[in-house]
C-alpha positions as CSV (number, residue, x, y, z in Angstrom):
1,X,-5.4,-7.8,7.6
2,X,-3.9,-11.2,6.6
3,X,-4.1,-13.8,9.2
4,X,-2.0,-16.6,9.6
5,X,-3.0,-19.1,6.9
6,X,-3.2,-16.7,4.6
7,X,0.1,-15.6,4.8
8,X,1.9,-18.9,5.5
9,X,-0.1,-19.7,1.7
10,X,1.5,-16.4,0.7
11,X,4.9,-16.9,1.7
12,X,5.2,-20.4,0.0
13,X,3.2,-20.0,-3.1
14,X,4.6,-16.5,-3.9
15,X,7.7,-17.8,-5.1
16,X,6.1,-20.8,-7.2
17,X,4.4,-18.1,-9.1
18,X,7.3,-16.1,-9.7
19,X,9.4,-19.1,-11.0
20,X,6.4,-20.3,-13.1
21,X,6.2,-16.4,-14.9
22,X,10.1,-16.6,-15.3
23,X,9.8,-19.9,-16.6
24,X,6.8,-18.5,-19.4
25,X,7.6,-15.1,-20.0
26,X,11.4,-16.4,-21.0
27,X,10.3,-18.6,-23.4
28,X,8.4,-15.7,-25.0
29,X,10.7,-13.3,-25.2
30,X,13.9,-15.1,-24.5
31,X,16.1,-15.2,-21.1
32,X,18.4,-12.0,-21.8
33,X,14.9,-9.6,-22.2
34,X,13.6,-11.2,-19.2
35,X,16.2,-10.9,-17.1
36,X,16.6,-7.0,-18.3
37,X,13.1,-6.3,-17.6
38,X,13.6,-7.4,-14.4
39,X,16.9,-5.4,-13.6
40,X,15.1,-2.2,-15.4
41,X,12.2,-2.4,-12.9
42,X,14.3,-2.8,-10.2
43,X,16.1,0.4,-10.5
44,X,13.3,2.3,-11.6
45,X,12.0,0.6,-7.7
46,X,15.2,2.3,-6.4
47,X,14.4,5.4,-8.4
48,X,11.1,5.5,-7.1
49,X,12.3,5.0,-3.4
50,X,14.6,7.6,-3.7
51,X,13.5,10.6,-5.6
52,X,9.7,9.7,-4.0
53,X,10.4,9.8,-0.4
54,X,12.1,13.3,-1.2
55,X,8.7,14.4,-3.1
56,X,6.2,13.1,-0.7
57,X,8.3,14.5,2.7
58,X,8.3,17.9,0.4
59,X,4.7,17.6,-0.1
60,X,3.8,16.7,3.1
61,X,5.6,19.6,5.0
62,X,4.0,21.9,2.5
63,X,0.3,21.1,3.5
64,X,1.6,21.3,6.9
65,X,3.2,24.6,6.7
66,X,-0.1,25.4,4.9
67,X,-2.3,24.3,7.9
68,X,-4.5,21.2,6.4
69,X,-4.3,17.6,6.9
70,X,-1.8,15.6,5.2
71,X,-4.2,12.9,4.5
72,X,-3.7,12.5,0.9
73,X,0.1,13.1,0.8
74,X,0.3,10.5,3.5
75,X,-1.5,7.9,1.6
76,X,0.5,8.4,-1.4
77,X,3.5,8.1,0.4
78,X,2.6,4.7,1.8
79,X,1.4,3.2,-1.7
80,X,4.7,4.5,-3.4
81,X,6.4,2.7,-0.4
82,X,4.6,-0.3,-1.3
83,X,5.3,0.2,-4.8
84,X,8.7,0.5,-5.1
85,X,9.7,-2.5,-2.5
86,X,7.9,-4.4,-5.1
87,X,9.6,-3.3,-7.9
88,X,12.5,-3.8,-6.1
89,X,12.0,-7.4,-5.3
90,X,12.9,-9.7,-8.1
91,X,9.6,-11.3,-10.0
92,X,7.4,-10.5,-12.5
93,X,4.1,-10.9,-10.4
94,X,5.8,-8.6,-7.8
95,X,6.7,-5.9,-10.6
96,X,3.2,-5.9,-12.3
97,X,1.3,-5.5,-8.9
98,X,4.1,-2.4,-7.9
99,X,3.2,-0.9,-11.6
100,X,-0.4,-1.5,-10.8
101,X,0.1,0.4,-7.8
102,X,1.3,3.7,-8.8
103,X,-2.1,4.2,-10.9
104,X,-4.3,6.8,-8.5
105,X,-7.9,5.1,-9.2
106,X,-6.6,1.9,-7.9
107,X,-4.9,3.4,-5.0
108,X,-8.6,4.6,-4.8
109,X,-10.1,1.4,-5.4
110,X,-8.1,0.5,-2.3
111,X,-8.6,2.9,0.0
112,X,-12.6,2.8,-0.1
113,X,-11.9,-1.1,0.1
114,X,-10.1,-0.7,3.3
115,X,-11.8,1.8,5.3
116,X,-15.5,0.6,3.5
117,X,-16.2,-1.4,7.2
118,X,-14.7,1.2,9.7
119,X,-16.3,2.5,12.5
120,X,-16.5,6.6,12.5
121,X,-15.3,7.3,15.8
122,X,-15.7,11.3,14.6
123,X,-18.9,13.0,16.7
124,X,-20.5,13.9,13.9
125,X,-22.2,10.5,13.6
126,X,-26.0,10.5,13.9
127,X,-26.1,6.8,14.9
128,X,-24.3,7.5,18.2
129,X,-26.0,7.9,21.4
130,X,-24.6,9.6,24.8
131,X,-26.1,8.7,27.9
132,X,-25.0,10.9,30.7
133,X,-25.3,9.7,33.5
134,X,-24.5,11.0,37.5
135,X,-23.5,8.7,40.5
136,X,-23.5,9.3,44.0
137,X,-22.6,7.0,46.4
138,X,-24.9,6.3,49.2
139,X,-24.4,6.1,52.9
140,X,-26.5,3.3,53.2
């Protein structure tokens, strides 16, 4: 998904950003608030990690007990992964994108990002073509 560069350039200018919002957001509402909103979202991340993964294993055995595809329970479970890691992780920019995702429409918005250029390997698809074709090997 990310290739090297990308997140090399991730890595370093991560933590610039998070310093600079630290940095902006205490001068607005003072170092004490920041550093409480910080510690609040982190265990509410821990929160979220905990009771969650109990939830979405629950959910997921149920639609497998039920006989359908866990699809949707899956999907969740990997965006409140993501989400509470974030949360966890000490930052502002970190805590507003793990908010951001725990919204369904942009965990939406996501998934129709990521799977808009896959390939349907299912056999349904009309564009595919079989050729069968025999061989037998000659004597000659």
């Amino acid at each position: 998904m990310f290739s090297n560069n990308k997140l090399i350039l991730a890595i370093i200018f991560l933590p610039i950003i998070e310093i600079y919002l630290f940095i902006e957001i205490g001068a607005i509402l003072g170092s004490f608030m920041t550093i409480l909103l910080t510690l609040v979202t982190a265990f509410f991340g821990v929160y979220l990690l905990k009771i969650g993964t109990f939830n979405n294993i629950r959910n997921l055995q149920v639609k497998i007990l039920e006989g359908f595809r866990p699809d949707h329970e899956i999907l969740n479970g990997v965006f409140n992964l993501i989400s509470a890691i974030l949360l966890i992780l000490p930052g502002l920019l970190t805590d507003i994108l793990g908010v951001f995702l725990l919204f369904r429409s942009i965990q939406t918005l996501l998934i129709s990002y990521m799977f808009k250029n896959r390939y349907n390997y299912s056999s349904g698809d009309s564009k595919k073509t079989i050729i069968d074709v025999e061989h037998k090997k000659s004597d000659d």
